[in-house]
TIRO-2110 file (N, C-alpha, C; in Angstrom, 1 decimal):
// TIRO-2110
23.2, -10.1, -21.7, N, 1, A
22.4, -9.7, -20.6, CA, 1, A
20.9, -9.8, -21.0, C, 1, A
19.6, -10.4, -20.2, N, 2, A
18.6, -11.0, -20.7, CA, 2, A
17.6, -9.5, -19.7, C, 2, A
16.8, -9.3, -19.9, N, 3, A
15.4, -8.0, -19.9, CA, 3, A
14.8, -9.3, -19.5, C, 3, A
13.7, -9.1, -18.1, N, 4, A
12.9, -9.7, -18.0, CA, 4, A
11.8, -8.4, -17.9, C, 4, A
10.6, -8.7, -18.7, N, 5, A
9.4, -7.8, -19.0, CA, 5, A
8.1, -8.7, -18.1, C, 5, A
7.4, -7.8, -17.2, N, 6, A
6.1, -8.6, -16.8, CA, 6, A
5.4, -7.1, -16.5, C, 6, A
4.0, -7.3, -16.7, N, 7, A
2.9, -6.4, -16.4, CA, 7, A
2.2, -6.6, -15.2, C, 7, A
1.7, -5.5, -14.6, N, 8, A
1.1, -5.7, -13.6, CA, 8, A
-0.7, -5.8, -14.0, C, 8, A
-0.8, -7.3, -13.4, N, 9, A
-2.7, -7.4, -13.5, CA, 9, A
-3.5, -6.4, -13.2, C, 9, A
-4.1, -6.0, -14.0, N, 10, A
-5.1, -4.6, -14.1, CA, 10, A
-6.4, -5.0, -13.0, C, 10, A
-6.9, -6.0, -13.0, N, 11, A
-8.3, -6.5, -12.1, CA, 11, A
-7.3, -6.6, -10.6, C, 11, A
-6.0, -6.8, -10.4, N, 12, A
-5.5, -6.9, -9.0, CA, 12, A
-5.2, -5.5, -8.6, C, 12, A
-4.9, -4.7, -8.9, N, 13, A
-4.3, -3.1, -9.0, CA, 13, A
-5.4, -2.3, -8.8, C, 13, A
-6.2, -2.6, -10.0, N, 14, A
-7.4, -1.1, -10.3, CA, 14, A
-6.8, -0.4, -10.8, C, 14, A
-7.8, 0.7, -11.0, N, 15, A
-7.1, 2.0, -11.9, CA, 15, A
-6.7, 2.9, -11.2, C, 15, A
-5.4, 2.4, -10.6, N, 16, A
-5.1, 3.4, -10.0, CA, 16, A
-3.5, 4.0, -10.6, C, 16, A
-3.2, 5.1, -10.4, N, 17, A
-2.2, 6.1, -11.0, CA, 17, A
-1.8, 6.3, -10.2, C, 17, A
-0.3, 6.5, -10.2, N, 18, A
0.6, 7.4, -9.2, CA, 18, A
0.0, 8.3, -8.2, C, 18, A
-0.9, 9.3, -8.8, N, 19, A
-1.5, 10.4, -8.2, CA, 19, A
-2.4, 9.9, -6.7, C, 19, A
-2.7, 8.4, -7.4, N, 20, A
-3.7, 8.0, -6.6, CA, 20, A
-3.0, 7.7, -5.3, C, 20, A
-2.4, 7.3, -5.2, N, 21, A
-1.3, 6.3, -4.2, CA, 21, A
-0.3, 7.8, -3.1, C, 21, A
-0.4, 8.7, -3.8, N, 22, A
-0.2, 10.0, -3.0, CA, 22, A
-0.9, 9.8, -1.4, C, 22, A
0.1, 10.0, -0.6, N, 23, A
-0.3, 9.8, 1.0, CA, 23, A
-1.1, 11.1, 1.3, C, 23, A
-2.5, 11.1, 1.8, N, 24, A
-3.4, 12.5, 2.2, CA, 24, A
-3.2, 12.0, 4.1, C, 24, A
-3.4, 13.2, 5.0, N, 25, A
-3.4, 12.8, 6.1, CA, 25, A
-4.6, 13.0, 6.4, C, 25, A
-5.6, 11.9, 6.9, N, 26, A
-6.4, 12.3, 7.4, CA, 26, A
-7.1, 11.1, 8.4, C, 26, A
-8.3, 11.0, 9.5, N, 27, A
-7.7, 10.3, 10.2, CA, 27, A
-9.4, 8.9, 9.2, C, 27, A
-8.3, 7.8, 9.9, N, 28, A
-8.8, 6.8, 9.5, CA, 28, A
-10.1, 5.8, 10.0, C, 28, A
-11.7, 5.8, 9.7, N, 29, A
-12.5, 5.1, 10.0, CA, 29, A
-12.3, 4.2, 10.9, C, 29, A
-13.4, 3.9, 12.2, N, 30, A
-13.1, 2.6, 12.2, CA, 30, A
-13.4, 0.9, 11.3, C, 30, A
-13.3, 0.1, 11.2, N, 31, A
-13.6, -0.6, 10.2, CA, 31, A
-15.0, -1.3, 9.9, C, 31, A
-15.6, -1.0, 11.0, N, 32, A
-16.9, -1.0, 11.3, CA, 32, A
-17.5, -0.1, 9.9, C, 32, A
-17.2, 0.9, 9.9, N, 33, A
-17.5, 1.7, 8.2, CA, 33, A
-16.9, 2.2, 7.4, C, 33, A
-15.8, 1.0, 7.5, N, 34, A
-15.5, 1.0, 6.3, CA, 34, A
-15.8, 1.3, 5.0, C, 34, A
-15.6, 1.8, 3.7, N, 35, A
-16.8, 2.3, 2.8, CA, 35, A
-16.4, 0.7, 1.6, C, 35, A
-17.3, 0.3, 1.1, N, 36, A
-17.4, -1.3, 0.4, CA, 36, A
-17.3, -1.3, -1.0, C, 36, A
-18.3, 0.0, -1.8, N, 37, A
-18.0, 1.1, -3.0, CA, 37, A
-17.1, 1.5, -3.4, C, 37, A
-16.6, 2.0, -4.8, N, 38, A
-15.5, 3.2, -5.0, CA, 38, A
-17.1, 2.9, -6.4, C, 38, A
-16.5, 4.7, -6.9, N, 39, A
-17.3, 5.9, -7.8, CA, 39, A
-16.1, 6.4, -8.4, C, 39, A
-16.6, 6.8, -9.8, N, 40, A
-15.7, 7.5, -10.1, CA, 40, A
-16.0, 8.7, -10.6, C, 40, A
-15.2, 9.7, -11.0, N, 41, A
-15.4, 10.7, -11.2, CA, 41, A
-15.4, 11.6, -11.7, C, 41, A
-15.6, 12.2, -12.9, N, 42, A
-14.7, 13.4, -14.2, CA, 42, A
-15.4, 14.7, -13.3, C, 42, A
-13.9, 15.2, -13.8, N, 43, A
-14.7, 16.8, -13.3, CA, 43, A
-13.5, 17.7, -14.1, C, 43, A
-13.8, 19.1, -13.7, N, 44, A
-12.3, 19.8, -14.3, CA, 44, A
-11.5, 20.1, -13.4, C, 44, A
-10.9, 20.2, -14.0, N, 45, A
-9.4, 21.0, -12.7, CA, 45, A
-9.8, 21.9, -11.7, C, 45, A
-10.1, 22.8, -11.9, N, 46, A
-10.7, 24.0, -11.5, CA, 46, A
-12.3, 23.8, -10.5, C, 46, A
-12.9, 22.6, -10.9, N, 47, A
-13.7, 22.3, -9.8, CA, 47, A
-13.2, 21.3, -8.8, C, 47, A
-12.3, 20.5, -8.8, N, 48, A
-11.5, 19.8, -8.0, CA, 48, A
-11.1, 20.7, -7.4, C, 48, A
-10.2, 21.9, -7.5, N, 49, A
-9.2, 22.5, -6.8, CA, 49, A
-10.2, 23.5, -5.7, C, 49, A
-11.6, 23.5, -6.4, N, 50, A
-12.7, 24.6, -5.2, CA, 50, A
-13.1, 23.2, -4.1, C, 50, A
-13.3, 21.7, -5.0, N, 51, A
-13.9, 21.3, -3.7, CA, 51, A
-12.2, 21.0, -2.6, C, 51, A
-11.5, 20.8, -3.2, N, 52, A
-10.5, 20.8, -1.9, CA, 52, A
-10.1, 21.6, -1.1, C, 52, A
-10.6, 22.7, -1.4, N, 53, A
-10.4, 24.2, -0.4, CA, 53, A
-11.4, 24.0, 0.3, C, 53, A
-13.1, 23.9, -0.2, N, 54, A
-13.8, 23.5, 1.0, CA, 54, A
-14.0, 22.8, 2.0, C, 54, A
-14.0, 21.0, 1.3, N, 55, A
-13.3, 20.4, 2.2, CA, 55, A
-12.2, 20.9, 2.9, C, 55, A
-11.0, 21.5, 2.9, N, 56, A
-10.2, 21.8, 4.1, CA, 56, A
-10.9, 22.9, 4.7, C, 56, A
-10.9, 23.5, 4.4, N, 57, A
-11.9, 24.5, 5.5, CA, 57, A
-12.8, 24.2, 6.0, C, 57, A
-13.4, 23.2, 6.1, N, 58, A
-14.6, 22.5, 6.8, CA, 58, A
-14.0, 21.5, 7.3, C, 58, A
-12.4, 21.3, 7.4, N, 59, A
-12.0, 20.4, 8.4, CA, 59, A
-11.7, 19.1, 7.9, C, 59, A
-12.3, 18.4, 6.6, N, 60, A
-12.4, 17.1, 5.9, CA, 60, A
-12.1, 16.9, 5.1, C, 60, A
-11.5, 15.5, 5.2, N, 61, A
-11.1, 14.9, 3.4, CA, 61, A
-12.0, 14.7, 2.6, C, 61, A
-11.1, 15.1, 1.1, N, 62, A
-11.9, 15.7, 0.2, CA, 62, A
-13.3, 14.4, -0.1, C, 62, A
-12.8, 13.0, 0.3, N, 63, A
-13.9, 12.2, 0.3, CA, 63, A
-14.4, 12.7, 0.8, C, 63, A
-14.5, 12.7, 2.3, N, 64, A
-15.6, 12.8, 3.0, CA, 64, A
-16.7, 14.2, 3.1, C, 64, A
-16.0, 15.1, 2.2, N, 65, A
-16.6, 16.4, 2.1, CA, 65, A
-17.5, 16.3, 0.7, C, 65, A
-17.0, 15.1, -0.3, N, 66, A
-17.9, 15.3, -1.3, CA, 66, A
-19.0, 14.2, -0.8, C, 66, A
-18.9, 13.2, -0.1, N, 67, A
-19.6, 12.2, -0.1, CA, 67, A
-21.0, 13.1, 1.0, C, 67, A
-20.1, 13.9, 1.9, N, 68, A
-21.4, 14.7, 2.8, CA, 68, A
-22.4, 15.7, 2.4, C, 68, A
-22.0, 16.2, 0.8, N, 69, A
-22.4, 17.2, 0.0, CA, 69, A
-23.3, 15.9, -0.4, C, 69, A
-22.9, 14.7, -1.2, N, 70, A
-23.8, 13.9, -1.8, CA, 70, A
-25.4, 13.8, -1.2, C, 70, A
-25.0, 13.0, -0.1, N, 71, A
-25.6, 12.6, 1.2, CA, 71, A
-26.9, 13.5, 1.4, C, 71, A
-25.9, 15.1, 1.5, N, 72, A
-27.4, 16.3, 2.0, CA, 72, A
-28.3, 16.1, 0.7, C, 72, A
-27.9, 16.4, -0.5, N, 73, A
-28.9, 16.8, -1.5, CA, 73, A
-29.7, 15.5, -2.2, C, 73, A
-29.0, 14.3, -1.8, N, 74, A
-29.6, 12.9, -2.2, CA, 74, A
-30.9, 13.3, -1.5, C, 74, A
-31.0, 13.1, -0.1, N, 75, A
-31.4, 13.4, 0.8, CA, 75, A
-32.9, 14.1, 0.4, C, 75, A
-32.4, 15.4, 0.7, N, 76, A
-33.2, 16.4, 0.1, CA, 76, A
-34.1, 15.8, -0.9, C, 76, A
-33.4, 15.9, -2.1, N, 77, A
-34.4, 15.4, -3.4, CA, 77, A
-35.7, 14.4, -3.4, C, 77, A
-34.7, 13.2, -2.4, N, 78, A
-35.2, 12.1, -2.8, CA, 78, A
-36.3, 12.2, -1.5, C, 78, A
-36.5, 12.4, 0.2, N, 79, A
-37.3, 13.4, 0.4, CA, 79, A
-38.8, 14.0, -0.2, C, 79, A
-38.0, 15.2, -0.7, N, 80, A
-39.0, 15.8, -1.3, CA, 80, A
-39.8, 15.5, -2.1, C, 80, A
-39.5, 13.7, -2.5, N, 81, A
-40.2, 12.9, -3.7, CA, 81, A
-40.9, 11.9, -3.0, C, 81, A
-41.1, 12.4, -1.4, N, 82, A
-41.5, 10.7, -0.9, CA, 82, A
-40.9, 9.5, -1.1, C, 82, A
-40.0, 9.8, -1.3, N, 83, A
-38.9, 8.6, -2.1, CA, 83, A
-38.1, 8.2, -0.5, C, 83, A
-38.1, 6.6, -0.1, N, 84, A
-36.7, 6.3, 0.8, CA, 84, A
-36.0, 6.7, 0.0, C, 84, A
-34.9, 7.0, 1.3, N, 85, A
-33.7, 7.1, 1.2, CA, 85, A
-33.0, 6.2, 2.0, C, 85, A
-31.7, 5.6, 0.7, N, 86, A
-31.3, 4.2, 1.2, CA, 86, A
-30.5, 3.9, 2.3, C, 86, A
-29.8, 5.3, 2.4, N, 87, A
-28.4, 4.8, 3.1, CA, 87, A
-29.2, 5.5, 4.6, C, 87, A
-30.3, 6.1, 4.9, N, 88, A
-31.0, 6.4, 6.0, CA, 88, A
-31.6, 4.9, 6.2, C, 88, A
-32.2, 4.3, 5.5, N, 89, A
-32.7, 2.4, 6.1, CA, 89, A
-31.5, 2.0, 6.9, C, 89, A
-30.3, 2.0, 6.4, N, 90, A
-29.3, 1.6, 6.9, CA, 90, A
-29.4, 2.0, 8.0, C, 90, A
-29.4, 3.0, 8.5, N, 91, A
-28.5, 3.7, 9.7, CA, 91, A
-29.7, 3.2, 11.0, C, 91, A
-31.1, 3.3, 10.5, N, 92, A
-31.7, 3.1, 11.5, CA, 92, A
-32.0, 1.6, 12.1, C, 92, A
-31.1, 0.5, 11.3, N, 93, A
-31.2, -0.7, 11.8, CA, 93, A
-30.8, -1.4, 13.0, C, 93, A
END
């Protein structure tokens, strides 16, 4: 009996893990904004597990709860520095 061994291409896949591939329900953009990015992330356990309580209590997946947290304090800072803010050029085009 012959074992056939093959690997799966890492640049076709990404890094993605079991964990990753976990079905979340939540509802789906239209494709119009689609997001074009991925970020990654370290954090601890224990601040993961606060942002997904908030995010659910505020109704959103945990993307879109950290990306709206991003968003305000980018915002803010960059603002308060006289500095554009990028993803505001966008919106107003």
């Amino acid at each position: 009996m012959s074992t056939i061994k093959f690997s799966l291409d890492q640049n076709l896949f990404g890094p993605y893990t079991v964990l990753h591939m976990t079905k979340t329900k939540h509802k789906k953009e239209p494709s119009v904004l689609v997001k074009q990015d991925y970020m990654e992330l370290r954090l601890d356990v224990a601040e993961k597990d606060a942002f997904r309580q908030a995010a659910q209590m505020a109704g959103m997946s945990l993307s879109g709860w950290v990306r709206d947290r991003l968003r305000r304090n980018a915002r803010k800072e960059l603002e308060d520095m006289d500095m554009p803010v990028a993803f505001l050029e966008r919106l107003s085009v």
